[in-house]
ROVO-23369 format. One record per residue: x, y, z of N, C-alpha, C, O in turn; residue in one letter. Coordinates in pm, whole numbers, plus 32768, in hexadecimal, padded with zeros to 4 digits. Example, Ala and Ser with C-alpha at 12.3 -4.5 7.8 and 13.67 -1.06 7.14 Angstrom:
85277DC7830C84CE7E3E830C85287EB6830C85907EB4834Ea;85057F1F82C485577F9682CA850A80038313853D80728324s;
***
This chain:
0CC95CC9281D0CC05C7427A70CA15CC9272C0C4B5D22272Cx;0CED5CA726C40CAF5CFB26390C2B5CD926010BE95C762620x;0C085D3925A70B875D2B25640B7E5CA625180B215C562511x;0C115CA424D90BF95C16246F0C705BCA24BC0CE25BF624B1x;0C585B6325030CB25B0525220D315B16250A0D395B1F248Fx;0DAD5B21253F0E265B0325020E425A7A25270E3A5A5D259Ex;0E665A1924CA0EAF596F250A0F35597324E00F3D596F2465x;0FA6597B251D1044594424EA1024589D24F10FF7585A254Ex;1049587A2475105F57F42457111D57C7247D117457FE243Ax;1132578D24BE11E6575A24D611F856BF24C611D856682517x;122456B524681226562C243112BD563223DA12DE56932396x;12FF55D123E8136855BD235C137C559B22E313D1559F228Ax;12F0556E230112CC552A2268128C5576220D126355D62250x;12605589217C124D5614215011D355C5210F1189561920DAx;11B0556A21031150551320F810C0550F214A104E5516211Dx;10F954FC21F410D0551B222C106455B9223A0FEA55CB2237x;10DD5614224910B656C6226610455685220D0FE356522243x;10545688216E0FEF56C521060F89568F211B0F1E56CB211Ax;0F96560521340EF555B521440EBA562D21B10E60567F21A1x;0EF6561B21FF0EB2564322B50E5956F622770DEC571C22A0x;0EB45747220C0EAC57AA22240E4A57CC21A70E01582E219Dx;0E5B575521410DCF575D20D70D4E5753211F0CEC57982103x;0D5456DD219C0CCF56BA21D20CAE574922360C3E574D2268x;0D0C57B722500CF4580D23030CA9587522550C31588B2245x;0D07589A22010CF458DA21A70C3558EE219F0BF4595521AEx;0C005851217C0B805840213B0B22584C21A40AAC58482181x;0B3A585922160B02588122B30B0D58DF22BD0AFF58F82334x;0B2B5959226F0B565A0422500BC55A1D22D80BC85A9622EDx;0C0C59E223260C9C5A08235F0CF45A4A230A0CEF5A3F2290x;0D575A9E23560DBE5AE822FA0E5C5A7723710E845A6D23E5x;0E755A4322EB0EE259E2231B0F835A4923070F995AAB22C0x;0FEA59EF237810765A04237C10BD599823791093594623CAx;113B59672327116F58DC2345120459082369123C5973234Ex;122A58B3239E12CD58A523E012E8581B23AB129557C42391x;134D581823A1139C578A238913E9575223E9140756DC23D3x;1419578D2462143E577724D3143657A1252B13D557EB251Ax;146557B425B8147357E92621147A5871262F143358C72663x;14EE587025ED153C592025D614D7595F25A8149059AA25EBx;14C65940251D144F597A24F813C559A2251313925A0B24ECx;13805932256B1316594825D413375993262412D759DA2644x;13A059B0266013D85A4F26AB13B45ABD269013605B0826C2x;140E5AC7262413E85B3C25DA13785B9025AD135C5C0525C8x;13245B13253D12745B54254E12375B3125CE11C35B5925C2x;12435B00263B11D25B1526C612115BBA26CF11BC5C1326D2x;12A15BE226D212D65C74271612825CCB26B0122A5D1126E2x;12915CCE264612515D06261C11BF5D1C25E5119C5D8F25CBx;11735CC125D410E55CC525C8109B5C76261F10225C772606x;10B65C412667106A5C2126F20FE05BE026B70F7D5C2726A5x;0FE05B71269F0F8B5B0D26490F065AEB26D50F0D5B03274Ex;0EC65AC626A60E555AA927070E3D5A1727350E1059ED27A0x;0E7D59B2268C0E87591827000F07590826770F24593B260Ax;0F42587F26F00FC9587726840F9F57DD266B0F4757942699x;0FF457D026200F8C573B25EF104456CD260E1095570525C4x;10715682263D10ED56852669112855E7266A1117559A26C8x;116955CB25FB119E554B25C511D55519264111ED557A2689x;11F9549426851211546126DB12D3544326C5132C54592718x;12DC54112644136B53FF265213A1545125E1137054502570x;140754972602142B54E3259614C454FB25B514EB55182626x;151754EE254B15AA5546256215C355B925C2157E561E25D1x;165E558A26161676560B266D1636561526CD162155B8271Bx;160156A026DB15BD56AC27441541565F276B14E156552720x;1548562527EA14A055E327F3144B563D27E0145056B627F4x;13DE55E427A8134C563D27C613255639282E12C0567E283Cx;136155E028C6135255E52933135E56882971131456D729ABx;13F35682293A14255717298613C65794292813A757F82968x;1397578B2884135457F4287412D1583728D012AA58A828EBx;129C578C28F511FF57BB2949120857E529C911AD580F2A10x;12B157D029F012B157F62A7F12DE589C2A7A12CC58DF2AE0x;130C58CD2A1A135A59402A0412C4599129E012C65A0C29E2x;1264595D29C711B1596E2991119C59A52A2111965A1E2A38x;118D59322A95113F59292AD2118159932B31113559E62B64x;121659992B53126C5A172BAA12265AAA2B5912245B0B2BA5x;11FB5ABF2AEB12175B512ACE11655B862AC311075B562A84x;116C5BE72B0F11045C2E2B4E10C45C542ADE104C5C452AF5x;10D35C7D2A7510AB5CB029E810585C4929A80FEC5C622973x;10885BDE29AD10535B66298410265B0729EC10565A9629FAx;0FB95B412A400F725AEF2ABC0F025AD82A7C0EBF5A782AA4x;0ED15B282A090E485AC229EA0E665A8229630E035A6A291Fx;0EDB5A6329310ECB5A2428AD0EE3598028E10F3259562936x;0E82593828910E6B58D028AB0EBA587F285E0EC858A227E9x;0EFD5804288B0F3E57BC281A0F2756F728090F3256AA2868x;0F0F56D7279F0EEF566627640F4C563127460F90564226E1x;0F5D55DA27AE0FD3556227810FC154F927170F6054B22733x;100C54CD2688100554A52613104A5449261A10C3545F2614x;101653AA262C1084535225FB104552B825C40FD5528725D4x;10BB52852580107651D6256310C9519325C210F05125259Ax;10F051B526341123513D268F1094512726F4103751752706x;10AC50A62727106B5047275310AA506A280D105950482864x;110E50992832113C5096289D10DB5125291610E4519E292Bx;109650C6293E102B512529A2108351602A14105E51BD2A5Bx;1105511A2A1F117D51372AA411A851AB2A8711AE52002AE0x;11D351CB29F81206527229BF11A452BF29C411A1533529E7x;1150527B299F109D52F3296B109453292A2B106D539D2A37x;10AA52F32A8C106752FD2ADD10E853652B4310DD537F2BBBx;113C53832B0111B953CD2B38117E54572AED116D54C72B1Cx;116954272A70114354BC2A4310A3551D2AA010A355972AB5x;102A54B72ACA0FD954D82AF0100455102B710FC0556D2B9Bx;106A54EA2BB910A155252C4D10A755982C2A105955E82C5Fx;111355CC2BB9116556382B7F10F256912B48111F56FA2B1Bx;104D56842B3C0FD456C82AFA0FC656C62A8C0FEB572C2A52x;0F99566D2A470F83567929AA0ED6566C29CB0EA9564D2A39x;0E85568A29530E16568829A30DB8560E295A0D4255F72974x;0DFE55D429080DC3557528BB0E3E553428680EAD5562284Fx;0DF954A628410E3B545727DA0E07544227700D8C543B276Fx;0E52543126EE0E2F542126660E5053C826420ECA53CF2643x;0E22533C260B0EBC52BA25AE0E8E52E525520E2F532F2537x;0EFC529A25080F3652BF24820EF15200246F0EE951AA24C7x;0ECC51F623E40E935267238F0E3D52D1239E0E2B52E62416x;0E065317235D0DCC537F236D0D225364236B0CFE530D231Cx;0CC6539D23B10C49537123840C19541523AC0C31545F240Bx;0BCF541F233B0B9D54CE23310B3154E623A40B32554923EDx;0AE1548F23AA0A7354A823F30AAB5499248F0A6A54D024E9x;0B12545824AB0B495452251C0B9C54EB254A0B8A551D25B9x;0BE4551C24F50C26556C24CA0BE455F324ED0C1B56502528x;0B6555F024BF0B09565924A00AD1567525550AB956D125A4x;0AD355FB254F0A8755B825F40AEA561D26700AB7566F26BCx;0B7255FF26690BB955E126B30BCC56C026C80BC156FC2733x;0BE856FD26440C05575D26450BA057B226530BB9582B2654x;0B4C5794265C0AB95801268F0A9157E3271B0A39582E2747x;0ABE5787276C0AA0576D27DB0AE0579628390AAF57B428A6x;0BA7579F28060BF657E7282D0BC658AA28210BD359022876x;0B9C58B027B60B4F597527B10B03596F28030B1459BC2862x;0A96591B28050A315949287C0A515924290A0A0A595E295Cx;0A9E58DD29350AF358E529A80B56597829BB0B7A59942A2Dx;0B7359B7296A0BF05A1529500B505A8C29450B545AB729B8x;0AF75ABE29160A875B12290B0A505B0029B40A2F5B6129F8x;0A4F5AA729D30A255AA02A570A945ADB2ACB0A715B332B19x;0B145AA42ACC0B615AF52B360B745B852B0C0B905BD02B6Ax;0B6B5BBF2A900B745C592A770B0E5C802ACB0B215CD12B25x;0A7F5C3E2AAD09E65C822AD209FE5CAE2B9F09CE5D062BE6x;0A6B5C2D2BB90A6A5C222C300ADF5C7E2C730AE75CA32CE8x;0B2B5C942C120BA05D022C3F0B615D772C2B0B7B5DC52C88x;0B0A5DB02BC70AA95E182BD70A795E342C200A7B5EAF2C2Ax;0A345DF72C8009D55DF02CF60A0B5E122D5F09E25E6F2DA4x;0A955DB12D850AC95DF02E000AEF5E772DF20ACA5EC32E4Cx;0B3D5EB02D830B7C5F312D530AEE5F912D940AF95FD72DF9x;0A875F872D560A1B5FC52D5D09FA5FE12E0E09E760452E53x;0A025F372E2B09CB5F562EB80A075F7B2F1E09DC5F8C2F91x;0AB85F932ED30B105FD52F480B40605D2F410B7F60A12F93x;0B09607D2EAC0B2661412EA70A72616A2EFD0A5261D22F37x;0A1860E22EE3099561672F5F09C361622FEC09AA61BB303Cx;0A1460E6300D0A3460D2308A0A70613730F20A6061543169x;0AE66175304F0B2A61C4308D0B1D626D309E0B5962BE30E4x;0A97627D30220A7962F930170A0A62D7307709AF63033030x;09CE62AB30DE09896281315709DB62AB31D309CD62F23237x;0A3A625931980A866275324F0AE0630632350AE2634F3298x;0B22633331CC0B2B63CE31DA0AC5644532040AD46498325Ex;0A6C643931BB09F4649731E809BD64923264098264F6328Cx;09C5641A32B9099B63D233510A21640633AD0A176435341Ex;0A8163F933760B18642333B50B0564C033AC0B0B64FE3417x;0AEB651333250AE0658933340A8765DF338E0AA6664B33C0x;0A0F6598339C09D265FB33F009ED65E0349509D5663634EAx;0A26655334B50A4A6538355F0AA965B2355C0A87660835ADx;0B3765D835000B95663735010B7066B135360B9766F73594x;0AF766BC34BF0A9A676434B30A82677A353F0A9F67E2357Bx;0A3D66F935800A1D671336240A6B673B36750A54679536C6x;0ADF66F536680B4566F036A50B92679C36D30BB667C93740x;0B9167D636440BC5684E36290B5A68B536510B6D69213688x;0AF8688936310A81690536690A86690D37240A79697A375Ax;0A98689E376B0A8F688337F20AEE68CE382B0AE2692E3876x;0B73688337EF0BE268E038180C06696338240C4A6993387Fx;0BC369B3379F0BC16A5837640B6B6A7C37EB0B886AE53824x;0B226A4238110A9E6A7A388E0ADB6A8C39340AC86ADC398Fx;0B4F69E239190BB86A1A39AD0C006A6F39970C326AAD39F4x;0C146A84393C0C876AE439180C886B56393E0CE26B863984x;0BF96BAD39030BAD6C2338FE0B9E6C2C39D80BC16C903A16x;0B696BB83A180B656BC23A860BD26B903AE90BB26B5F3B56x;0C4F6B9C3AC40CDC6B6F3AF40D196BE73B120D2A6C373AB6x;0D426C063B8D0D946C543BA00E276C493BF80E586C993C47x;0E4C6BE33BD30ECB6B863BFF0F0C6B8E3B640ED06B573B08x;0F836BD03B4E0FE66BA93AFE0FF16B333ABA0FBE6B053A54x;10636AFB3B3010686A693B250FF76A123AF3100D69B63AA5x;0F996A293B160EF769DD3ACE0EF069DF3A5D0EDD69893A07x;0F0C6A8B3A5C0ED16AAD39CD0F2D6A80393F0F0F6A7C38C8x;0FA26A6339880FE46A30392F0FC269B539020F8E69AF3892x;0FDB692E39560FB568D4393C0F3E68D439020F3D688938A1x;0ECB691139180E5C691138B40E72694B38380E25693937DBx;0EF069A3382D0ED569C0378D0F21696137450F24695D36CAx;0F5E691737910FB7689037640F50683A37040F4C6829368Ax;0EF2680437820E7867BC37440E4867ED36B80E4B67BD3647x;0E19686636F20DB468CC36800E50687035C30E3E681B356Bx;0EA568B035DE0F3368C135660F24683735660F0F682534EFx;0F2167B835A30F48672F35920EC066F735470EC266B334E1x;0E29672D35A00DD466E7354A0DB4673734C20D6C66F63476x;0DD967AD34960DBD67E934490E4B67A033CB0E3567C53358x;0EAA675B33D60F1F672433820ED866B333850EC666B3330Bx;0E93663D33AF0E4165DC339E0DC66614332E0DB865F432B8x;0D94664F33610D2766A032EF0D5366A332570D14669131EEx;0DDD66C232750DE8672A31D30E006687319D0DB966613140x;0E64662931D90E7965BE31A70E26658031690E2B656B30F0x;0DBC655331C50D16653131920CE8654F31150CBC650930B9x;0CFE65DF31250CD2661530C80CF965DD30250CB165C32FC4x;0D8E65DA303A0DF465CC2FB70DCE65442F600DE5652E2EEAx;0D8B64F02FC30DC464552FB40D2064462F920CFD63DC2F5Fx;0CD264932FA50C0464872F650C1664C12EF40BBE64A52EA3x;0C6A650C2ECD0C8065682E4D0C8B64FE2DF40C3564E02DA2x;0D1164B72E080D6364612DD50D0363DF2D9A0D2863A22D36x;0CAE63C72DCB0C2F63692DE60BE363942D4D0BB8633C2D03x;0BDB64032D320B5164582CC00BD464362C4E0BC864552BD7x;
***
């Protein structure tokens, strides 16, 4: 999430955008507007907004298919989006909630609702970062755990073997043990590469 909010406003109405984006404005947000579909394309590809604020009926393309084209693209798994409308039909509203919108807005506009709706969506969105942090965290100790635990069973492994080795006097043995010795010592270096990779 950015420091200062980004919201794309997508609405057709230009009436609409300005109200929505005077009120995100006076809440210190840094606003984006689209006028359609296409356009909501375009700025999510390129500035990757943090909640989209997302008119219900609009020319062309649905806003159905924008939130689903939202919800497919991996880049945009935590931007949250606010469905915007003055219809009364809970049967559409409730196709979009299948499809993930994470809240509803009617039209008209009420600021304190507004205000309500988009800070609740951040601290929901501050919370799964805190929580994608955590696992990240708790799976690079996991793994710099089980390398260093893997490295020294190896170390054993190779020290044991070097000792039949030294007391082998069968060829054939000694081969296959330096097999071991060369196989766990290519596990090692691997280990090695992939704890590096870790720092």
């Amino acid at each position: 999430m950015q420091e200062i909010p980004h919201i794309l406003i997508v609405d057709d109405e230009n009436i609409v955008r300005n109200v929505l984006a005077k009120m995100l404005h006076e809440m210190g947000f840094v606003t984006m507007q689209a006028r359609n579909s296409t356009e909501a394309q375009q700025v999510l590809r390129q500035h990757q907004p943090d909640i989209i604020l997302l008119d219900m009926m609009m020319p062309g393309v649905s806003s159905l298919e924008v939130l689903k084209s939202v919800r497919a693209d991996d880049s945009l798994n935590h931007t949250a989006v606010i469905l915007i409308s003055g219809s009364n039909d809970l049967n559409a509203v409730s196709s979009y909630l299948e499809a993930g919108i994470n809240d509803f807005l009617p039209k008209p506009f009420n600021k304190a609702l507004l205000d309500l709706k988009i800070n609740t969506c951040l601290s929901h969105m501050r919370l799964l970062h805190a929580d994608d942090q955590d696992t990240n965290s708790t799976l690079e100790g996991f793994c710099r755990n089980l390398s260093h635990d893997l490295n020294n069973a190896l170390t054993g492994i190779i020290m044991t073997a070097e000792l039949l080795l030294m007391s082998e006097t069968s060829i054939p043995k000694q081969e296959h043990i330096a097999e071991i010795i060369k196989s766990a010592e290519k596990v090692d270096q691997l280990i090695q590469s992939r704890r590096e990779s870790l720092h």
